[in-house]
N, C-alpha and C positions, 0 to 999 in steps of 0.2 A: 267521345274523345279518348285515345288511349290514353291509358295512366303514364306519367313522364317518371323515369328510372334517372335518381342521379348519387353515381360513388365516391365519395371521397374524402383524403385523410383528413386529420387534425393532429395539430402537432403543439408543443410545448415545451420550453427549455429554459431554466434556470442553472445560473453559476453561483455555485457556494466554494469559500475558499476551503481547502483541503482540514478537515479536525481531527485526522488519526494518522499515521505512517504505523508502517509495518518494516521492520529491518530485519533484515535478511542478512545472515550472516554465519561465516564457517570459521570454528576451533581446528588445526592444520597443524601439523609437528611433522619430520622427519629425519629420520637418524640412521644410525648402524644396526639400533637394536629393537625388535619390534616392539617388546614388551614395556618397554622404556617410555617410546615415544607413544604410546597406546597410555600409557599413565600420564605423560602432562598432558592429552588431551583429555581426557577424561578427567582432573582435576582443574584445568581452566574451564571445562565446561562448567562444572559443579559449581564453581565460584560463581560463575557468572549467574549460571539457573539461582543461586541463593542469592544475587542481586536481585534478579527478575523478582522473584516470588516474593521479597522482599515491599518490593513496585505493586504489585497486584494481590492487597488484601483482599480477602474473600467474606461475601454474606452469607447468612444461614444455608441460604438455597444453591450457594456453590459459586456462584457470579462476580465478578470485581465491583469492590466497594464501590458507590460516589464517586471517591475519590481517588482512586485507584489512577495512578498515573499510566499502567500496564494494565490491560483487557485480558489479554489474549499468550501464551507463551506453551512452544511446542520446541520439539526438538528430536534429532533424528536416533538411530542408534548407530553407536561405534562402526567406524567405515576403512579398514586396511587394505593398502596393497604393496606393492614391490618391484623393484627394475634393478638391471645391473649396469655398473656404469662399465665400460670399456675404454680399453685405449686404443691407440692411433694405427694399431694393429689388429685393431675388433677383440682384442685378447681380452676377458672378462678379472674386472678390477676388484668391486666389491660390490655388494649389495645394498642398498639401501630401501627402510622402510618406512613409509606412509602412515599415519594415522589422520581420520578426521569425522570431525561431527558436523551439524548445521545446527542452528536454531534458528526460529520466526519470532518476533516478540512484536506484540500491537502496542502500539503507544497511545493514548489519548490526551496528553502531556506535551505537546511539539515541545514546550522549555525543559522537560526530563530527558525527551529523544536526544534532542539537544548537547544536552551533558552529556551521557551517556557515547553519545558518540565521538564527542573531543575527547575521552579518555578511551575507547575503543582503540583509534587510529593511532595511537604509538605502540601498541602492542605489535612486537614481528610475528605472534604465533593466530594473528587474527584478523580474518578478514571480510568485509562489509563487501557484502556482496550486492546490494542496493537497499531502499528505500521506497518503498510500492507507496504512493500519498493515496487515501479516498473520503468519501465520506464516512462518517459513524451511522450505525445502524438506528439509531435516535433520529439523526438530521435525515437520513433517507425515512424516514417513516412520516416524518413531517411534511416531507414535499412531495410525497406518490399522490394523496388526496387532493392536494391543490393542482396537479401536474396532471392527473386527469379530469378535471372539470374545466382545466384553463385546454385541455385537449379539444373534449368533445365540442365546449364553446367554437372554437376555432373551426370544426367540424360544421357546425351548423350555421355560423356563419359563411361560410362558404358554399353552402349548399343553396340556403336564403339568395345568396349576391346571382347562381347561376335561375335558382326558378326565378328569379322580378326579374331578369331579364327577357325571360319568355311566355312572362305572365302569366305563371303558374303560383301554386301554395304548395309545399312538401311537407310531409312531415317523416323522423325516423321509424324504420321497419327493422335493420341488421345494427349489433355494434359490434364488431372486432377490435379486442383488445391487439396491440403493438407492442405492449410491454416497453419500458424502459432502458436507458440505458446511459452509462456513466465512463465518462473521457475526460480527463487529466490534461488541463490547457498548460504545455509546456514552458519552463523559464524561458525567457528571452535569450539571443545567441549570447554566446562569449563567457556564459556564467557556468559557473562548474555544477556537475551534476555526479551526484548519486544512482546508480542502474536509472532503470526506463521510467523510475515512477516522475521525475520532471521533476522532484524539489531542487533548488538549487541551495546552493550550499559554503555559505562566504565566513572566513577561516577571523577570529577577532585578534589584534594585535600582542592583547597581555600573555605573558608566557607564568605558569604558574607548575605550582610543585609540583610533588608525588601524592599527596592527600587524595580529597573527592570522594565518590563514589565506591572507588575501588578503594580505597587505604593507601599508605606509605608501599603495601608489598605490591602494588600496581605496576611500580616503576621496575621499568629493563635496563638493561646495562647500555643498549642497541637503542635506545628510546631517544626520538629525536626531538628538536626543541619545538614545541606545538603546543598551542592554547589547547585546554581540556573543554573549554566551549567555543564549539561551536554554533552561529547562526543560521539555522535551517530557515526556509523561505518555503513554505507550500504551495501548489500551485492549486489554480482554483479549479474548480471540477463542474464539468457542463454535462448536466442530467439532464435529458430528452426524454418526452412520453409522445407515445403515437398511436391515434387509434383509427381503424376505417370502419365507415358509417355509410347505409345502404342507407337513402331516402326514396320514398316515392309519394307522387303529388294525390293532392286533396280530389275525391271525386267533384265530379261539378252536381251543382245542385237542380 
C-alpha cells in the first residue's frame, strides 16, 4: 500500500491585555527667528529627556531597573525648515522658521504613561503623535513556548481526525515553523483614540494645578482647563503561532 501523505497547519492564539505603550511624540516651535525657535525646542526637549531619564533608572549592565516605569527612550536630532508666507497678491510677506524634534519613550507603567500624558496635552509646543500599545518582551517570552506546543498539538490533532478516517496511523516527518504574530484588538466605536495603537483614552473630570511631573514651570499662558490624568484603557493584543506539519502513515506490518 502506498504510504498516505498528509499537510497541515496548527495554529494557536492567546489575548493578553496590552503591559507597555510606546508614545510617540514631537517638540514643534515656530517663529521669525530660526535660532530662537531651535532653542525652545531644544530646551523643551531637554526637560522632557530629564523627565524621561528620570523614569528609566538604569542596572549595572545598562538595562531599566525592575522598577523602572520607562524601558526604553530615543529621540531624534534637531529637524529645521522654512516657508514664506504671501499675500493676496503672491507678494512675499515674511518668513517664517520651523524647528522640531521627536521622541519614543516605552512605558511599562500604563498609570506613569498616564500622567505623563494629562500634562503632555496642555502644552501648545507639544504634540502626541500616538500611543503604539504591545506586549513586554517578558510577557512575549512567556507565551512563544506554550503558543507552540499548543500549535503543533493542534497540528496533530488534525492530522489523527484525517488518518481514522481512512484507517490509517501517521506519524510526523516535516515541521515548518509559522512564526508568530501580534494584533492589537481595537477600542470599541465612539471612544477616543490616540494614533493607530487602539488604546483608548477617557479625559477624568478634576481639573488640577500647575505642579506634577513637570513643576509649576509646566504651565503656559495658552494652557487649557484639562485634568493632568489621564485614563488610558489598553487594548488586548491577540498573538497567533502557526506552524505546518508534513505527516506520513505507519508502514503496514
Amino acid at each position: 500500500m502506498e504510504p498516505l501523505i498528509i499537510n497541515v497547519n496548527g495554529e494557536s492564539s492567546i489575548t493578553r491585555l496590552a503591559d507597555q505603550g510606546s508614545l510617540r511624540l514631537t517638540v514643534e516651535c515656530e517663529g521669525s527667528d530660526l535660532e530662537t525657535v531651535s532653542k525652545d525646542v531644544i530646551s523643551r526637549s531637554n526637560k522632557l529627556s530629564e523627565l524621561f531619564k528620570k523614569l528609566s533608572p538604569k542596572s549595572n549592565d545598562g538595562t531599566a531597573t525592575a522598577d523602572a516605569a520607562v524601558t526604553k527612550f530615543a529621540s531624534t536630532f534637531l529637524r529645521t525648515r522654512n516657508y514664506t508666507i504671501h499675500d493676496k497678491d503672491n507678494k512675499p510677506l515674511r518668513k517664517v522658521y520651523q524647528a522640531s524634534m521627536s521622541l519614543t519613550i516605552v512605558f511599562r507603567d500604563i498609570t506613569k504613561l498616564s500622567e505623563v500624558v494629562g500634562q503632555l496635552v496642555t502644552y501648545s509646543n507639544v504634540e502626541i503623535s500616538a500611543i503604539d500599545w504591545s506586549l513586554s518582551e517578558a510577557t512575549q517570552k512567556d507565551l512563544r513556548a506554550r503558543m507552540r506546543k499548543e500549535a503543533i498539538h493542534d497540528a496533530i490533532a488534525k492530522a489523527n481526525d484525517y488518518a481514522e478516517e481512512v484507517g490509517r496511523e501517521v506519524y510526523p516527518v516535516e515541521i515548518i515553523d509559522g512564526g508568530q504574530n501580534a494584533v492589537a484588538q481595537y477600542a470599541p466605536p465612539g471612544r477616543s483614540l490616540f494614533g493607530g495603537g487602539g488604546g483608548a483614552v477617557a479625559m477624568r473630570s478634576s481639573v488640577k494645578g500647575g505642579g506634577g511631573l513637570f513643576g509649576s514651570s509646566a504651565a503656559t499662558s495658552n494652557r487649557p482647563e484639562l485634568s493632568e490624568t489621564l485614563d488610558l484603557s489598553p487594548p488586548d493584543i491577540q498573538v497567533t503561532s502557526s506552524v505546518s506539519v508534513r505527516f506520513q502513515s505507519v508502514p503496514d506490518k
